[in-house]
Gaussian input, Z-matrix of N, CA and C with variables (Angstrom, degrees):
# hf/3-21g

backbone

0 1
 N
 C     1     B1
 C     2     B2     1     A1
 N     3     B3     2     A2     1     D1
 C     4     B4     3     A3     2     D2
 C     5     B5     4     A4     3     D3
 N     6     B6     5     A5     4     D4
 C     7     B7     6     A6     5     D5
 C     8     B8     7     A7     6     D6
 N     9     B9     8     A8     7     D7
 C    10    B10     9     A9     8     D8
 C    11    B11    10    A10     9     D9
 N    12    B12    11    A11    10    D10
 C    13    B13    12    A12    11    D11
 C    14    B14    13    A13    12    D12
 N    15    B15    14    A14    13    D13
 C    16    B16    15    A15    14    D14
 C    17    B17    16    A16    15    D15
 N    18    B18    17    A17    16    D16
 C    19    B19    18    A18    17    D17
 C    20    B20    19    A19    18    D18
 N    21    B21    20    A20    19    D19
 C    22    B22    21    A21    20    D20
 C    23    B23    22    A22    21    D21
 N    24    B24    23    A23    22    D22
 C    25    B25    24    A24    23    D23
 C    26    B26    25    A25    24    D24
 N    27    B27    26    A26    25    D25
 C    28    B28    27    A27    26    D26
 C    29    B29    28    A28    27    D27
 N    30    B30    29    A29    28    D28
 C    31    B31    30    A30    29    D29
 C    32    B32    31    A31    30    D30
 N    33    B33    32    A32    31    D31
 C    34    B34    33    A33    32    D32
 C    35    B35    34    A34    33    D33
 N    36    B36    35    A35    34    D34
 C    37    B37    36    A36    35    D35
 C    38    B38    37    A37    36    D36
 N    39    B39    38    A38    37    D37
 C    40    B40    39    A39    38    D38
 C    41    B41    40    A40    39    D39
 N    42    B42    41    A41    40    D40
 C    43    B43    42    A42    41    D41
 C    44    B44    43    A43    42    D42
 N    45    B45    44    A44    43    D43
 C    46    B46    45    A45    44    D44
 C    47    B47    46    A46    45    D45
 N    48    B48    47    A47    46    D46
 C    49    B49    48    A48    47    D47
 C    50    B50    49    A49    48    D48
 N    51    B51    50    A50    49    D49
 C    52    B52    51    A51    50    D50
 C    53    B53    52    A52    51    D51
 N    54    B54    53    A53    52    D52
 C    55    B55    54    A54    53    D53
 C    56    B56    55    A55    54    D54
 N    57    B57    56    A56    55    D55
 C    58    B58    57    A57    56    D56
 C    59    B59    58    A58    57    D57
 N    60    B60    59    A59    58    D58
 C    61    B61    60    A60    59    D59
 C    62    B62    61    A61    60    D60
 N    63    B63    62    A62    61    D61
 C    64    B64    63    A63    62    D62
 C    65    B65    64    A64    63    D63
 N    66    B66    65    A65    64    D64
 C    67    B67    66    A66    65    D65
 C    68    B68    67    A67    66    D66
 N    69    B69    68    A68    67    D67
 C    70    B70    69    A69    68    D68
 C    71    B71    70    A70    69    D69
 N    72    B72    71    A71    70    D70
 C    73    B73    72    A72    71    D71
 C    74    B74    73    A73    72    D72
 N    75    B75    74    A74    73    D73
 C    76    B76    75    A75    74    D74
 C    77    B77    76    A76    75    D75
 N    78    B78    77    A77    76    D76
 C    79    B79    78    A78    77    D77
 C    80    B80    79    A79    78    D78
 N    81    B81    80    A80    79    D79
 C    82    B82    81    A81    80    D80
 C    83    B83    82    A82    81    D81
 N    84    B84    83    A83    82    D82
 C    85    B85    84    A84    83    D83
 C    86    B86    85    A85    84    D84
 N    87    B87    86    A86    85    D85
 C    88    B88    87    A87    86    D86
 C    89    B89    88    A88    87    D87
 N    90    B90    89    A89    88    D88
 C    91    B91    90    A90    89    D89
 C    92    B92    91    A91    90    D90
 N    93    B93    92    A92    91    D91
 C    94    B94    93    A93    92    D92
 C    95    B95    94    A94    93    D93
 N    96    B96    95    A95    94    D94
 C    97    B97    96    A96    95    D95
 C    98    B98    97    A97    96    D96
 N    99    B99    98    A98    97    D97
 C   100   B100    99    A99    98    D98
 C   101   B101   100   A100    99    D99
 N   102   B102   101   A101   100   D100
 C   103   B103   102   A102   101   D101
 C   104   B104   103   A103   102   D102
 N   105   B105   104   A104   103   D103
 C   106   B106   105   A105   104   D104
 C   107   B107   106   A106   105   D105
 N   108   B108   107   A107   106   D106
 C   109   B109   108   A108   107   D107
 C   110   B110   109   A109   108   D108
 N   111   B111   110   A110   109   D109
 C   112   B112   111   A111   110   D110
 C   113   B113   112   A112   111   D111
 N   114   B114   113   A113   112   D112
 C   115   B115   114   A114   113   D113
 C   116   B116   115   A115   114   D114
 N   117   B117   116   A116   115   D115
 C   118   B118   117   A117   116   D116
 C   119   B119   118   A118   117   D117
 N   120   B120   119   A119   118   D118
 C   121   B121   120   A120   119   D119
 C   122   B122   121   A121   120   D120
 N   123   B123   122   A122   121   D121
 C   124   B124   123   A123   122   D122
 C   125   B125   124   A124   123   D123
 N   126   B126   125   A125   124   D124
 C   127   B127   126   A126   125   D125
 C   128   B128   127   A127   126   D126
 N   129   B129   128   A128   127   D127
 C   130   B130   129   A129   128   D128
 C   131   B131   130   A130   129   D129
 N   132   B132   131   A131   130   D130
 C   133   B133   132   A132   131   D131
 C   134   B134   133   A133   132   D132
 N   135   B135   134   A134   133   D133
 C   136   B136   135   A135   134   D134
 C   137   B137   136   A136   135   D135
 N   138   B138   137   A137   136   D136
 C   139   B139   138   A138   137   D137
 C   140   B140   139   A139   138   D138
 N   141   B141   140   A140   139   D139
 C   142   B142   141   A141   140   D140
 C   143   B143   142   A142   141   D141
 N   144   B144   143   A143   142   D142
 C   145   B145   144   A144   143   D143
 C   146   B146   145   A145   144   D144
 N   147   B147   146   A146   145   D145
 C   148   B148   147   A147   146   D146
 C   149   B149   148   A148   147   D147
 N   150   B150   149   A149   148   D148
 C   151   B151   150   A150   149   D149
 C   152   B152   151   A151   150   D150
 N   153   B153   152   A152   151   D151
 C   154   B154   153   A153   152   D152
 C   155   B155   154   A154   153   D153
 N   156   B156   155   A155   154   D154
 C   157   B157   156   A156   155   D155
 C   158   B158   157   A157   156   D156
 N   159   B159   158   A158   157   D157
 C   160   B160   159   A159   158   D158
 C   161   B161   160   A160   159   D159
 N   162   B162   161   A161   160   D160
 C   163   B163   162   A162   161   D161
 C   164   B164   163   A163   162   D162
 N   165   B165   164   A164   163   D163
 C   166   B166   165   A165   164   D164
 C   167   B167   166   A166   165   D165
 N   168   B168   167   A167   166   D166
 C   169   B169   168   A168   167   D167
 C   170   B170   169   A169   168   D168
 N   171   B171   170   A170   169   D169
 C   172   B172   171   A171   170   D170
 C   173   B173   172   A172   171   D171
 N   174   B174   173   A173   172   D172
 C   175   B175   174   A174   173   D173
 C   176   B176   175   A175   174   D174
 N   177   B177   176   A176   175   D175
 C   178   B178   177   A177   176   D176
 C   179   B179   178   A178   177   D177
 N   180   B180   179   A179   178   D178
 C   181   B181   180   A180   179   D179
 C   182   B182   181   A181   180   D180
 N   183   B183   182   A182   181   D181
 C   184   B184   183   A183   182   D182
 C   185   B185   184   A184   183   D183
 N   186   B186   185   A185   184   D184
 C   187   B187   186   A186   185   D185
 C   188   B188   187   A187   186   D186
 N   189   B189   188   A188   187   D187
 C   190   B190   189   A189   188   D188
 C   191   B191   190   A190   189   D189
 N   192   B192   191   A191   190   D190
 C   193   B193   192   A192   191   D191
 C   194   B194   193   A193   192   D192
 N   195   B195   194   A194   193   D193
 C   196   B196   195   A195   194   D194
 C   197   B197   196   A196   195   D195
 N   198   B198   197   A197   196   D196
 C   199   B199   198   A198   197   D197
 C   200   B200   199   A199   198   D198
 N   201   B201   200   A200   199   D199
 C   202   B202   201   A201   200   D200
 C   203   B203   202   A202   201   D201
 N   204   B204   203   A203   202   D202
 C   205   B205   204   A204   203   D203
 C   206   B206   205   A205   204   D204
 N   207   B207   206   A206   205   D205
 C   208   B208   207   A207   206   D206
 C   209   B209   208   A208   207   D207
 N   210   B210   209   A209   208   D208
 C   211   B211   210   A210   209   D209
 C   212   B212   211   A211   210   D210
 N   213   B213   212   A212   211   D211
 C   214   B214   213   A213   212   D212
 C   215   B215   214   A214   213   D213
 N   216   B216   215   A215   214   D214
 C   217   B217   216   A216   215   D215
 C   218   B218   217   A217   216   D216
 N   219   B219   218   A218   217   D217
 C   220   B220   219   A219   218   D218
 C   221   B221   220   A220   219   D219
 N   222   B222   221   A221   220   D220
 C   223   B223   222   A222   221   D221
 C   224   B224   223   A223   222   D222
 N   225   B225   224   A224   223   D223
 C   226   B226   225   A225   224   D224
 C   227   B227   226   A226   225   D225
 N   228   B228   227   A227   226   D226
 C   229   B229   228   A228   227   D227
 C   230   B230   229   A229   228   D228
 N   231   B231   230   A230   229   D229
 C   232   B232   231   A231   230   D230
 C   233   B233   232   A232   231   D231
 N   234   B234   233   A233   232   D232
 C   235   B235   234   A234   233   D233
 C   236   B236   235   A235   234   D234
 N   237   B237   236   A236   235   D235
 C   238   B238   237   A237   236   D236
 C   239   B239   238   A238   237   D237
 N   240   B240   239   A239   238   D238
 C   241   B241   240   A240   239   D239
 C   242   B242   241   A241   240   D240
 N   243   B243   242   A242   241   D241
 C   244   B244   243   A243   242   D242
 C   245   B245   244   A244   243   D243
 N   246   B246   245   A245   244   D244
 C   247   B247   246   A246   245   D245
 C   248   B248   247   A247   246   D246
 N   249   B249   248   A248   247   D247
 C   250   B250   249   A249   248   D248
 C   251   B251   250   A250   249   D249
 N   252   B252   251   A251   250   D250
 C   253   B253   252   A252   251   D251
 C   254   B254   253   A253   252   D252
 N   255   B255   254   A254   253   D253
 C   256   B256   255   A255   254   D254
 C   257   B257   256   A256   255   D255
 N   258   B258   257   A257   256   D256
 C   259   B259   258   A258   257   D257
 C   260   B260   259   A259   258   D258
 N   261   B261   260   A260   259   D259
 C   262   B262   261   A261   260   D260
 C   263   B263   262   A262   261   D261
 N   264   B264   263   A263   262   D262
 C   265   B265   264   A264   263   D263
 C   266   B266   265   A265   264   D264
 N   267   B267   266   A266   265   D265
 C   268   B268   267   A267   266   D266
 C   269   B269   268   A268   267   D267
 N   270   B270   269   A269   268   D268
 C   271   B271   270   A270   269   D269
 C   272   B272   271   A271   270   D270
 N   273   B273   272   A272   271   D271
 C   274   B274   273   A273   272   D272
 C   275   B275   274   A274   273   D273

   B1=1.4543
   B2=1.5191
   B3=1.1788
   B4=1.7208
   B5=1.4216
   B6=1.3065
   B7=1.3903
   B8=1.4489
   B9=1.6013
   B10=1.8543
   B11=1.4775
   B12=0.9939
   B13=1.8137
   B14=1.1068
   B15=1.8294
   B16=1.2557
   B17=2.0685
   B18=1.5834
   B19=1.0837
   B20=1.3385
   B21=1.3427
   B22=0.9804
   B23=2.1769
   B24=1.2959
   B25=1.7803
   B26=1.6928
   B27=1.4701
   B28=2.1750
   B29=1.6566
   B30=1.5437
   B31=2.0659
   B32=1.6363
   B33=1.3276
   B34=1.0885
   B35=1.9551
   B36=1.1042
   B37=1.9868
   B38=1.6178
   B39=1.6273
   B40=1.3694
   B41=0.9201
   B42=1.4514
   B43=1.2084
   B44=1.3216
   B45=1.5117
   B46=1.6977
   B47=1.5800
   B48=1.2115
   B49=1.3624
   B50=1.4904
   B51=2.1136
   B52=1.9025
   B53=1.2842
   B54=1.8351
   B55=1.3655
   B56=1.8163
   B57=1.6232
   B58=1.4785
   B59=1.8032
   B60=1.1086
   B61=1.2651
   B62=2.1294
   B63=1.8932
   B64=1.6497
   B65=1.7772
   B66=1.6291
   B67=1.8458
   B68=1.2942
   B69=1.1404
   B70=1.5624
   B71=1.6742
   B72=1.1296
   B73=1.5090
   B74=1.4267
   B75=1.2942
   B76=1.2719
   B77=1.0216
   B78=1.2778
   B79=1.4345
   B80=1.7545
   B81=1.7292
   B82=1.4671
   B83=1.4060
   B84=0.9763
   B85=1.3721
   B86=2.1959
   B87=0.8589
   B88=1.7221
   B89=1.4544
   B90=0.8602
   B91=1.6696
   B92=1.2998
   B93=1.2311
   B94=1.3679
   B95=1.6860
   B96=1.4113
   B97=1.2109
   B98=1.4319
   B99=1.3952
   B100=0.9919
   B101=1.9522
   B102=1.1256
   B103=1.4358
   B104=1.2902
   B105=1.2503
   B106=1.5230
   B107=1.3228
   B108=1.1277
   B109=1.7126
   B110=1.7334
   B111=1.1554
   B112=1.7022
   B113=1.5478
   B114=2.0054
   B115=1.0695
   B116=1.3209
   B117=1.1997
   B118=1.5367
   B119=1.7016
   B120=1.3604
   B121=1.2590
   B122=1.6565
   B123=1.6632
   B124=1.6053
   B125=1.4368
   B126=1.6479
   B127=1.4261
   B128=1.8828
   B129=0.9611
   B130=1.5611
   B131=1.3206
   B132=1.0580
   B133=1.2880
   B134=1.1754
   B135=1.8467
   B136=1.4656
   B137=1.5928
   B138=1.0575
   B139=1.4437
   B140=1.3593
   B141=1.4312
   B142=1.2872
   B143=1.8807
   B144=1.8387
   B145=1.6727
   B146=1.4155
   B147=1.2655
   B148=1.4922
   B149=1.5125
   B150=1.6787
   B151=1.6426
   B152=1.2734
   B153=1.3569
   B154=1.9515
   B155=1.4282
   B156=1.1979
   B157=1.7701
   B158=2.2951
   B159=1.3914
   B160=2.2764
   B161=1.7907
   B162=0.8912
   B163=1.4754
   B164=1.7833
   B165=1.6851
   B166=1.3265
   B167=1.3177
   B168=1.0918
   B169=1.5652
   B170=1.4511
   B171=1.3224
   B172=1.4709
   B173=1.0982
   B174=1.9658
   B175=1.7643
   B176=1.6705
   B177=1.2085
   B178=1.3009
   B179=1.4381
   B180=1.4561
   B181=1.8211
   B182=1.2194
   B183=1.3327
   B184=1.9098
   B185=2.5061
   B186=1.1365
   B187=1.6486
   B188=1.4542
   B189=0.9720
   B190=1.6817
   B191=1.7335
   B192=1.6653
   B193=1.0267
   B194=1.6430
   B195=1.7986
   B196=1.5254
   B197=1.5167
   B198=1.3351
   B199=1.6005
   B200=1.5897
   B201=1.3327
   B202=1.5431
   B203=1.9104
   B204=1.2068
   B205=1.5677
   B206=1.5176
   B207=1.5789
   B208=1.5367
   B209=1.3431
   B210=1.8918
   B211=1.2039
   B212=2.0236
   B213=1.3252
   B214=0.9614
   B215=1.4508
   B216=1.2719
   B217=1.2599
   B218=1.6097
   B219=1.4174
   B220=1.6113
   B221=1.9651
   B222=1.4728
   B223=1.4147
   B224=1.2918
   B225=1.7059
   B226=0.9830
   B227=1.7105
   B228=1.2938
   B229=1.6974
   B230=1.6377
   B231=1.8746
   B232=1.1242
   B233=1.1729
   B234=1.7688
   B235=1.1961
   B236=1.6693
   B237=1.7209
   B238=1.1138
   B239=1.6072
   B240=1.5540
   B241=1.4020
   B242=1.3410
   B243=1.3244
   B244=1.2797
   B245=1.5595
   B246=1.3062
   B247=1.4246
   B248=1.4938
   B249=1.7985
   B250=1.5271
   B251=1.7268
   B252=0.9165
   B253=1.5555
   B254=1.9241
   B255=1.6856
   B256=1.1521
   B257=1.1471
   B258=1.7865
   B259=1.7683
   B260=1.6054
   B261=1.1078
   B262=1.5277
   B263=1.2974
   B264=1.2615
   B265=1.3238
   B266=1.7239
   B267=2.1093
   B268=1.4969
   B269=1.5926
   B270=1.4042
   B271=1.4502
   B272=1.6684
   B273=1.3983
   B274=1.0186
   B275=1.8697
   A1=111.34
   A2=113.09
   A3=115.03
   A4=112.40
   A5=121.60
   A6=151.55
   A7=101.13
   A8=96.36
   A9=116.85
   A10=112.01
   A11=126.54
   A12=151.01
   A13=88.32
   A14=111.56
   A15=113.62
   A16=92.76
   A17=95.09
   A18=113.91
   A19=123.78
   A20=118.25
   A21=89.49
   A22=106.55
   A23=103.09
   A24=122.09
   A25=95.40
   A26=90.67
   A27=94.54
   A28=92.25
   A29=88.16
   A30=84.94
   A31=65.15
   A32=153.29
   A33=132.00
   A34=88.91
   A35=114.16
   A36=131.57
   A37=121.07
   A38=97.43
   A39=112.97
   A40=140.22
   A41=156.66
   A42=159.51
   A43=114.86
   A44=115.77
   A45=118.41
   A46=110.15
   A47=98.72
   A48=118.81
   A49=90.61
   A50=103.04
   A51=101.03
   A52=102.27
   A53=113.50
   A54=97.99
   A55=93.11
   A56=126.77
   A57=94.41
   A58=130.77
   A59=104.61
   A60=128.48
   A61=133.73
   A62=75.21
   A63=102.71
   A64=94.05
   A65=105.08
   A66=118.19
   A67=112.88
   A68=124.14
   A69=121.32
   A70=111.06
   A71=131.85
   A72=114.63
   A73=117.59
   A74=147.27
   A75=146.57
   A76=108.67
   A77=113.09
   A78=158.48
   A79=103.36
   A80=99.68
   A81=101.26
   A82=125.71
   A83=121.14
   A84=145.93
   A85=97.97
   A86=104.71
   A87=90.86
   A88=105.20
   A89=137.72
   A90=136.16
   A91=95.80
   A92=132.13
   A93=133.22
   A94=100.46
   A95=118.18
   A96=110.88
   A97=137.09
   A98=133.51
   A99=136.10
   A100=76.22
   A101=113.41
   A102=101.25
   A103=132.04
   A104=105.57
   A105=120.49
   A106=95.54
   A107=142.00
   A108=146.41
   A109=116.01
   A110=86.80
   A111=100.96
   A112=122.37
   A113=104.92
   A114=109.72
   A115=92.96
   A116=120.29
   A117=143.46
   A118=100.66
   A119=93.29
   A120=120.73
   A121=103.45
   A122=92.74
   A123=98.51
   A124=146.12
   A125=102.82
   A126=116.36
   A127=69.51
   A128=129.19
   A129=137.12
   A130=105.44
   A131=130.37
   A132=142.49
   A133=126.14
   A134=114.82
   A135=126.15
   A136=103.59
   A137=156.46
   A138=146.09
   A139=108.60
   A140=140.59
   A141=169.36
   A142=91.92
   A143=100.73
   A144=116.79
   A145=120.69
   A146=103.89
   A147=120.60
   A148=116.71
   A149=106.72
   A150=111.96
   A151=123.75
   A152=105.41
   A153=103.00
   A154=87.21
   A155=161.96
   A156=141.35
   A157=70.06
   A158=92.26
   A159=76.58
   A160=97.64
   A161=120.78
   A162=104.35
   A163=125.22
   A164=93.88
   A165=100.84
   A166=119.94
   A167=120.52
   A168=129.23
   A169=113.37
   A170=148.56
   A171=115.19
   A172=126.30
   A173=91.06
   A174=109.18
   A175=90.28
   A176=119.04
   A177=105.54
   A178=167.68
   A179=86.04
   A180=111.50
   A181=104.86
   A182=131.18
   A183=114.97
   A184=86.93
   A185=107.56
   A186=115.05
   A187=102.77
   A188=118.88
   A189=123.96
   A190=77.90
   A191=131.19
   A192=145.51
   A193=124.73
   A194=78.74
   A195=129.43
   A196=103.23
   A197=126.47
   A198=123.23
   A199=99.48
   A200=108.67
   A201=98.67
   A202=112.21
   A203=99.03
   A204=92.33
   A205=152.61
   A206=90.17
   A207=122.69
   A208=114.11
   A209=99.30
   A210=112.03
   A211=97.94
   A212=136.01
   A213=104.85
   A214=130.86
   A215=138.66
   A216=156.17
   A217=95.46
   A218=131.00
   A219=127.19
   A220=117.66
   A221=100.56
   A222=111.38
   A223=97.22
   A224=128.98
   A225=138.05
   A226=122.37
   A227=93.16
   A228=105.42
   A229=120.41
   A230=100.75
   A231=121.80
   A232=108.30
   A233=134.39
   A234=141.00
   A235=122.07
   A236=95.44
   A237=130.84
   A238=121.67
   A239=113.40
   A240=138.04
   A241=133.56
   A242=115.37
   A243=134.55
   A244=123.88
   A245=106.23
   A246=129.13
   A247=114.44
   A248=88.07
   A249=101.90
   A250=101.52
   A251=138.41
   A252=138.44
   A253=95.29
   A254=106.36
   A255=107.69
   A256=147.41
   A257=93.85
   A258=113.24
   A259=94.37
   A260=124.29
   A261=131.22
   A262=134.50
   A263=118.09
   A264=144.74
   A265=128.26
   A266=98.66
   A267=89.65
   A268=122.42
   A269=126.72
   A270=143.83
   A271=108.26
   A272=124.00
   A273=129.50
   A274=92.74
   D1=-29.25
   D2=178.37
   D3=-67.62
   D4=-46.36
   D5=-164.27
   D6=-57.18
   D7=-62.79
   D8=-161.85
   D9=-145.38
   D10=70.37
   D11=-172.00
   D12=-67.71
   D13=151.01
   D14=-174.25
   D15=-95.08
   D16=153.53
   D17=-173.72
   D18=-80.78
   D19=-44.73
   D20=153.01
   D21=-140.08
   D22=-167.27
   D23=-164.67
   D24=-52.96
   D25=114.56
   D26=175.55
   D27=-135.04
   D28=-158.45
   D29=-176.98
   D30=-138.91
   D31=116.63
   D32=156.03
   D33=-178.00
   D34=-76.64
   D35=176.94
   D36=-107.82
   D37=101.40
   D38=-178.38
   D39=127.20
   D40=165.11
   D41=170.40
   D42=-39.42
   D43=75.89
   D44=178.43
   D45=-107.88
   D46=110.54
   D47=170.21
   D48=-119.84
   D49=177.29
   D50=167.95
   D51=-73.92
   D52=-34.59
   D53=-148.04
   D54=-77.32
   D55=-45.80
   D56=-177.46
   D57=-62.30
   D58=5.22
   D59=-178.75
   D60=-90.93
   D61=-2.48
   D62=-168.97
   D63=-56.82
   D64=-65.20
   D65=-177.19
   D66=-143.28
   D67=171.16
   D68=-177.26
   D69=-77.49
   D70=-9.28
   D71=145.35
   D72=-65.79
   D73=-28.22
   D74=150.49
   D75=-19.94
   D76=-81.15
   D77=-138.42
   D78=-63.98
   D79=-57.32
   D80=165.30
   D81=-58.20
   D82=-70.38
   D83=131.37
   D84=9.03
   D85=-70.34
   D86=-177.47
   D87=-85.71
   D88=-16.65
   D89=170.44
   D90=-68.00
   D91=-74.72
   D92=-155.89
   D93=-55.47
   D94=-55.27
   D95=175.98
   D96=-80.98
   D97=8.18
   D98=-146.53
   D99=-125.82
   D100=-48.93
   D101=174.88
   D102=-68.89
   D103=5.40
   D104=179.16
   D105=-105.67
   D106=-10.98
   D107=160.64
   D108=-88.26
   D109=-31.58
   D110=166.27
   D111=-51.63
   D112=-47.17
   D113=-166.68
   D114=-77.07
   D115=-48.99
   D116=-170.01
   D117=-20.01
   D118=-60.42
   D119=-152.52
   D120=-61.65
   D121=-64.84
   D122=166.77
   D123=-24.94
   D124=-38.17
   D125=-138.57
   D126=-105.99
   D127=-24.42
   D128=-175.81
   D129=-75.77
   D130=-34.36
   D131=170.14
   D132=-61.03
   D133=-72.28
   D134=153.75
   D135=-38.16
   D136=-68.77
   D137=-161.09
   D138=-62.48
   D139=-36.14
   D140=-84.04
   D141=-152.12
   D142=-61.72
   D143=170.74
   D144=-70.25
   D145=-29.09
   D146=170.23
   D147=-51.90
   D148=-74.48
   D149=152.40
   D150=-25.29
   D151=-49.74
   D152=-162.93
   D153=-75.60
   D154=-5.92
   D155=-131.82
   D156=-137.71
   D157=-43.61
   D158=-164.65
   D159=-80.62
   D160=-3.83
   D161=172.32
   D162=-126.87
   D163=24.38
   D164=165.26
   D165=60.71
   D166=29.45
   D167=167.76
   D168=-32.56
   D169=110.98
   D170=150.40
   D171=-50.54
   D172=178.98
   D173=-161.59
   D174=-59.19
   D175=-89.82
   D176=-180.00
   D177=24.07
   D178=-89.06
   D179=154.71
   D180=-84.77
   D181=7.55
   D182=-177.10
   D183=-102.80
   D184=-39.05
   D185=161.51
   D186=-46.37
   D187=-71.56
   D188=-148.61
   D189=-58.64
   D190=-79.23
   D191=170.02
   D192=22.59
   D193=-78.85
   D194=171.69
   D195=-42.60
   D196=-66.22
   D197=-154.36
   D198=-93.10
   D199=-29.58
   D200=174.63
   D201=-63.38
   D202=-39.57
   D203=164.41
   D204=-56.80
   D205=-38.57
   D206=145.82
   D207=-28.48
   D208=-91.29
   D209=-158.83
   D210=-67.81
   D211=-17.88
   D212=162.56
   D213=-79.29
   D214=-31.30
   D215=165.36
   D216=-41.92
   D217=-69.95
   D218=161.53
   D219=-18.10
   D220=-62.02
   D221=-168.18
   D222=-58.74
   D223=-68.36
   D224=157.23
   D225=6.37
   D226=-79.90
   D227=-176.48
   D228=-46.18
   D229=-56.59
   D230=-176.69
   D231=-56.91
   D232=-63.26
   D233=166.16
   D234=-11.49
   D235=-71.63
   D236=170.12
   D237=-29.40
   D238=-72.55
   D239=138.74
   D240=-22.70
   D241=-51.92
   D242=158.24
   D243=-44.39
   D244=-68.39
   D245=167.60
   D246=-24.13
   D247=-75.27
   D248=-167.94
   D249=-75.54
   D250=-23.61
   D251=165.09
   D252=-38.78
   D253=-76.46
   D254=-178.98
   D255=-33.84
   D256=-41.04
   D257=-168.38
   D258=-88.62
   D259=-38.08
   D260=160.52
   D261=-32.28
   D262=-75.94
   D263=166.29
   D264=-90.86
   D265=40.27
   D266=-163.47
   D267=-79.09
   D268=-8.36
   D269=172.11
   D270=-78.02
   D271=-3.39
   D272=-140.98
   D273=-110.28

């Protein structure tokens, strides 16, 4: 999505929320940034997977681990996205 953002407003590739979904300044506007939380997110992760693999986590607790990271890295983004959509586009 950072690389090659969709061009323009679909329901199918990209950051679909209503609010980035209001007009295509939105629209840019949450692609551009939401993939910059994306990477964010990622690169937090890999370091995050890295840990779990050097200190031998079990199968188990490396799952439980796993989705709590997920689903926070998710909240994260959206939040994130959200925000700056708002504080951005507040007349909008």
């Amino acid at each position: 999505m950072y690389k090659f953002p969709p061009k323009k407003i679909n329901m199918f590739y990209g950051y679909r929320t209503d609010t980035s979904m209001k007009n295509q300044q939105t629209w840019d506007f949450a692609q551009k940034y939401s993939s910059k939380k994306m990477v964010f997110c990622g690169c937090i992760k890999l370091l995050l997977g890295i840990a779990i693999i050097a200190f031998n986590i079990s199968n188990k607790n490396t799952i439980i681990i796993s989705l709590i990271i997920i689903g926070a890295s998710v909240l994260y983004m959206l939040l994130k996205t959200e925000k700056a959509l708002k504080n951005k586009f507040k007349n909008s």
